[in-house]
C-alpha positions as a printed Julia matrix, in Angstrom:
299×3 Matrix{Float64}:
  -0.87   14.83  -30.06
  -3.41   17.42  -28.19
  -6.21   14.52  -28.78
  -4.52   11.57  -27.39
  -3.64   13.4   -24.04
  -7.07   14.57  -23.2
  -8.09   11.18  -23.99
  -5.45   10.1   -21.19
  -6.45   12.84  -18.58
 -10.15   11.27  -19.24
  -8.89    7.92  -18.55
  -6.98    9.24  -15.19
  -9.85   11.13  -14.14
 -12.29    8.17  -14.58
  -9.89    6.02  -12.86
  -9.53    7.98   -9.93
 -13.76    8.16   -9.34
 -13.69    4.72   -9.73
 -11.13    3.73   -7.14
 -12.55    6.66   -4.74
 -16.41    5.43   -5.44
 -15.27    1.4    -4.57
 -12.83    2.84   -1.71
 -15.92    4.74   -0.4
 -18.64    1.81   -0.73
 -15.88   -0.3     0.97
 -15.48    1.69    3.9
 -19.09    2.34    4.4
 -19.46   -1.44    4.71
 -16.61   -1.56    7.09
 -18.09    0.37    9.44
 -21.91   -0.07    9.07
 -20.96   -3.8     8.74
 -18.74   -4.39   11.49
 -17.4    -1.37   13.25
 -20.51    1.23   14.19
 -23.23   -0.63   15.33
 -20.91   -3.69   17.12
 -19.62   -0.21   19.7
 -15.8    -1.36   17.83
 -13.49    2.0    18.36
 -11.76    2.87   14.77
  -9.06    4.78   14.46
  -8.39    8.35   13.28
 -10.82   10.9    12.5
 -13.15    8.37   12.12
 -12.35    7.13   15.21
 -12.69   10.75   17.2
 -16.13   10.46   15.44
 -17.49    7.55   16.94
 -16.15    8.58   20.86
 -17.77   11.9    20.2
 -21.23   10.27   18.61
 -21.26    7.85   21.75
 -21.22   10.79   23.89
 -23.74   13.15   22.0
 -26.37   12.91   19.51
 -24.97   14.52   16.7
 -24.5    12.16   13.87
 -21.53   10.96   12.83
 -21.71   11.37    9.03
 -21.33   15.52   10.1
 -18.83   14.93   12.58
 -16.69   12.96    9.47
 -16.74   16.28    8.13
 -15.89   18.61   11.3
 -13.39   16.53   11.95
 -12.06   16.2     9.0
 -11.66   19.85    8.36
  -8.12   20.43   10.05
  -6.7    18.04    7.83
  -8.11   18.27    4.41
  -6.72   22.26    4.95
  -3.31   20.75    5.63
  -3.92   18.38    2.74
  -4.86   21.45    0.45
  -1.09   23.15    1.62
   1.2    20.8     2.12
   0.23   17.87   -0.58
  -1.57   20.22   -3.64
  -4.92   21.23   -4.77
  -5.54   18.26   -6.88
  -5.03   15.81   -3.88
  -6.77   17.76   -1.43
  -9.67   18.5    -4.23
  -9.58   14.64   -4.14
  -9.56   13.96   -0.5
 -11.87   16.59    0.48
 -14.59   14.31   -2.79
 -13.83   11.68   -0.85
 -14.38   12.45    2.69
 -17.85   13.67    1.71
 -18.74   10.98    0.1
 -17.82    8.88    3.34
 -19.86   11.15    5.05
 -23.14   10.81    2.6
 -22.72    7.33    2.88
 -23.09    6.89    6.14
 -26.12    9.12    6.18
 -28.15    7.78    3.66
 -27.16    3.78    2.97
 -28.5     1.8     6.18
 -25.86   -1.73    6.33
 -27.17   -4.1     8.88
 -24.43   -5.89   10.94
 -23.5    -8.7     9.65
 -22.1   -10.45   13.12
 -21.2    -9.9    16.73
 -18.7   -12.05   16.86
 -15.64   -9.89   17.94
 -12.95  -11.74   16.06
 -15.09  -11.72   12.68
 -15.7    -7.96   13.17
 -12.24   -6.95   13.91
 -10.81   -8.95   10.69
 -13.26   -7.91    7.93
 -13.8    -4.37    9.44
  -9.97   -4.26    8.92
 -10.58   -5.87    5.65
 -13.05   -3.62    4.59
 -11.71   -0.17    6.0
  -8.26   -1.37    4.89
  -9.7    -1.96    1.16
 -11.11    1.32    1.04
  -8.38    3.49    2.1
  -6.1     1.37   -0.43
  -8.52    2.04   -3.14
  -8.78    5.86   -2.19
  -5.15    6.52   -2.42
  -5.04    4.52   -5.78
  -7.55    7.45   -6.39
  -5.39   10.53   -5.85
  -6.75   11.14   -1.9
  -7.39    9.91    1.38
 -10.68    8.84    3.02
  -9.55    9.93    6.2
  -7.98   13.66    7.47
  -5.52   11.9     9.68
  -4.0     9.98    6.5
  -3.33   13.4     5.52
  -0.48   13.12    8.08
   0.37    9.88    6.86
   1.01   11.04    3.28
   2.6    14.27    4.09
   5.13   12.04    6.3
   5.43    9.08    3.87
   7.23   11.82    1.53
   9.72   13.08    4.64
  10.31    9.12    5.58
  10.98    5.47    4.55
   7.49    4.28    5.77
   4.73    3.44    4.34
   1.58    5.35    4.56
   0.0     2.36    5.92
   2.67    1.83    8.48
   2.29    5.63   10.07
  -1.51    5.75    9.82
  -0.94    2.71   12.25
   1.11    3.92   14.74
  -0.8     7.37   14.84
  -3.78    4.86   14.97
  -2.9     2.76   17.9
  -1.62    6.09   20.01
  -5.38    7.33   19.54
  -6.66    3.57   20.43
  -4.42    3.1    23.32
  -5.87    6.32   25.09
  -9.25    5.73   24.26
  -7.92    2.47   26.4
  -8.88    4.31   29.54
 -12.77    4.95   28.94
 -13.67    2.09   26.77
 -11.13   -0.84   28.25
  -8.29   -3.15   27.33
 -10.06   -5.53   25.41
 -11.42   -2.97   23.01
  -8.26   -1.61   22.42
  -6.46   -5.18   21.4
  -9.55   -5.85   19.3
  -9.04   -2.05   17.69
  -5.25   -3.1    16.92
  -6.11   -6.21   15.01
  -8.5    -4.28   13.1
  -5.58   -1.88   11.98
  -3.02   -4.52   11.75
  -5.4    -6.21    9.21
  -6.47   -2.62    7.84
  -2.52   -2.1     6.9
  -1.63   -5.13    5.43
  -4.68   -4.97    3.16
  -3.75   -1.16    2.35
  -0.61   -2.07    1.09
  -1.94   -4.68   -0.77
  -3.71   -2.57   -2.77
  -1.56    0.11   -2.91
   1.69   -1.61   -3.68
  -0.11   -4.59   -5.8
  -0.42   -8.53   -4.67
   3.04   -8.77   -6.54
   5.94   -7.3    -4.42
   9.26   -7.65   -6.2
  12.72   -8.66   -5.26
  15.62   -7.66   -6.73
  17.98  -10.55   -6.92
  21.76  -10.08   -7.31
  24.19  -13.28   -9.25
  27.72  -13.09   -9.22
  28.78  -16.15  -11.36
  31.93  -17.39  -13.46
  28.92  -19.11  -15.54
  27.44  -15.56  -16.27
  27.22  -15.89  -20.14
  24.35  -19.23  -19.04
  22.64  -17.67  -16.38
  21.5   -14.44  -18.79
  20.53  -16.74  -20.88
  18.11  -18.68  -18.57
  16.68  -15.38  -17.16
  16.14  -14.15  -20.97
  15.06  -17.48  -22.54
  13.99  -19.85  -19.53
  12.18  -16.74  -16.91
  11.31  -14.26  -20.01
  12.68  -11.73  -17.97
  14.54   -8.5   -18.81
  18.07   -8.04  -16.35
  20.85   -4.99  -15.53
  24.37   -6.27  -16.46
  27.22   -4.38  -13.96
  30.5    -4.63  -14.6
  32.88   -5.95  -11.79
  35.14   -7.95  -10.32
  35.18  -11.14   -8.55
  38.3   -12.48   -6.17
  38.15  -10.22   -3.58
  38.67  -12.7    -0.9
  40.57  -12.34    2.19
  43.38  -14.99    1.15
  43.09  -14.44   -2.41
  43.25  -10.42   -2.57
  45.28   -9.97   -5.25
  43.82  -12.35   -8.05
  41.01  -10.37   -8.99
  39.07  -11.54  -12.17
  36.49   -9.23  -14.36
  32.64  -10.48  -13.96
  29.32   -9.27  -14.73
  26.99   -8.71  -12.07
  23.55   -9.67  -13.06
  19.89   -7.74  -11.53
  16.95   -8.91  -12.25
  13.57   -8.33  -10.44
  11.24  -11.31   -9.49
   8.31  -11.87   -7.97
   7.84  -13.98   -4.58
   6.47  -17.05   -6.8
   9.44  -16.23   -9.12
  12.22  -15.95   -6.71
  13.08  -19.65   -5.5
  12.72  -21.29   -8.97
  14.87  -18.71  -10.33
  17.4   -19.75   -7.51
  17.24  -23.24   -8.34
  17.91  -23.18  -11.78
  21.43  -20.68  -10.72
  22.82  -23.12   -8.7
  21.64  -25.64  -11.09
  24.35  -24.11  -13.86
  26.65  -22.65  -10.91
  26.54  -24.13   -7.68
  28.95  -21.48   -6.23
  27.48  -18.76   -7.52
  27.05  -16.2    -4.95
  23.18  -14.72   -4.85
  21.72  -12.36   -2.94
  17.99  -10.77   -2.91
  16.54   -7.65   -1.21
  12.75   -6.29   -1.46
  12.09   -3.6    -3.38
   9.31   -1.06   -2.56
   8.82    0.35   -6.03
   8.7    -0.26   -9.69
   8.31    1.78  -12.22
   8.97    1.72  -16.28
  10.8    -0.93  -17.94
   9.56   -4.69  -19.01
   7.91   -5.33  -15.71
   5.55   -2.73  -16.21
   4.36   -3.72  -19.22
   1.3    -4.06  -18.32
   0.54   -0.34  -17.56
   1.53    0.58  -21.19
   5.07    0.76  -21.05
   7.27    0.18  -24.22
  10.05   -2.12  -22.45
  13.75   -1.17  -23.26
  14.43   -4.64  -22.5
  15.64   -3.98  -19.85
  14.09   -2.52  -16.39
């Protein structure tokens, strides 16, 4: 039905202002807060900004945007029009914000303003790309490169972070520059956070002669959906010619979930052989049931 999916483009669309607006009002306290007035160097474009500002009088909420030009073109190629329509909202809106709302500082301490400016900045950026964009040109980079690589777009922004920190090193001195890491060390563990969610799952592998109990205490016990494989056990180095059909049992689990679920396997099998690796995405199934999902019952 035509009505239900504009309803659902409505809800998108509203979603993404409303993570770009918050990411925005986040970042703006970041580095009114904290960052700006407390001479802190940032990071990226924002951080060419602030050199530049200190060394001119042109204000940094239209340097956010000269700077940011180079990369929101890039964005526009390389990552779509919707995205770059989106990053482009958003990097003026970072730029109106820090023109028109005045943020006192809230402290001078250096260790307070390098962990909540991280917080802060980190928050925003999350909450941007939960929006469809970036808040900053050089995240452009990240994004395009997250697609091309294993990393995270948290994880790049870093490193191209700390190269622009470590040779602003030079005019500004040492102890800046460790104070500008921890502020992006904090940023990126915040920004995945909220990009990835507070609960990271782990997909956790049984091999058990007790299989038939253990599905039932994930079903009944865990209320958890699993992925039966078909195998076999034996293979051992003395014993390679015995080998015995099994079922192989996946089920995802969250870091809260993971060691009771352990227990209770070795409760019913205490040779049962388990092992767990993190998983970086989740999509569909039961354990995204909460995004509107009809489960399959299993994920």
């Amino acid at each position: 039905m035509p009505g239900r999916k504009i309803n659902w483009r409505i809800i998108t669309s509203a979603k993404s202002i409303a993570f770009t607006i918050l990411g925005v009002l986040a970042a703006v306290i970041g580095l009114q807060g904290f960052m700006v007035p407390n001479h802190f160097l940032d990071g990226g474009v924002t951080g060419i900004s602030i050199l530049v500002m200190g060394l001119s009088d042109i204000h940094i909420s239209l340097l956010l945007i000269i700077f940011n030009i180079p990369f929101l073109v890039i964005g526009f190629q390389k990552l779509g029009y919707t995205f770059g329509t989106r990053s482009l909202i958003a990097v003026c809106l970072l730029s109106m914000g820090m023109y028109w709302i005045d943020i006192p500082a809230f402290t001078e301490d250096k260790v307070l303003i390098a962990v909540f400016g991280g917080l802060f900045i980190g928050l925003g950026i999350g909450l941007v790309i939960r929006g469809g964009g970036v808040i900053d040109g050089l995240e452009v980079v990240g994004q395009y490169t997250e697609r091309k690589s294993a990393f995270t777009s948290g994880e790049i922004i870093l490193t191209l972070n700390t190269l622009i920190i470590l040779g602003a090193a030079y005019r500004f001195g040492i102890e800046t520059a460790m104070y500008s890491i921890l502020v992006y060390f904090t940023a990126m563990k915040t920004t995945n956070y909220v990009v990835d969610g507070f609960e990271e799952f782990t997909a956790m592998y049984v091999v058990s002669r007790e299989s038939d109990k253990i599905k039932t205490l994930i079903r009944d016990d865990f209320r958890k959906g699993m992925t039966v494989f078909r195998g076999e056990r034996g293979h051992l180095p003395d014993n390679l010619s015995v080998p015995v059909d099994c079922d192989i049992l996946m089920v995802l689990v969250t870091r809260l979930e993971l060691y009771r679920l352990e227990e209770s396997v070795q409760q019913i099998d205490p040779a049962a052989f388990v092992y767990v690796h993190s998983v970086k995405e989740v999509r569909g199934g039961i354990v995204s049931r909460r995004h509107g999902n009809s489960p399959d019952g299993e994920q």
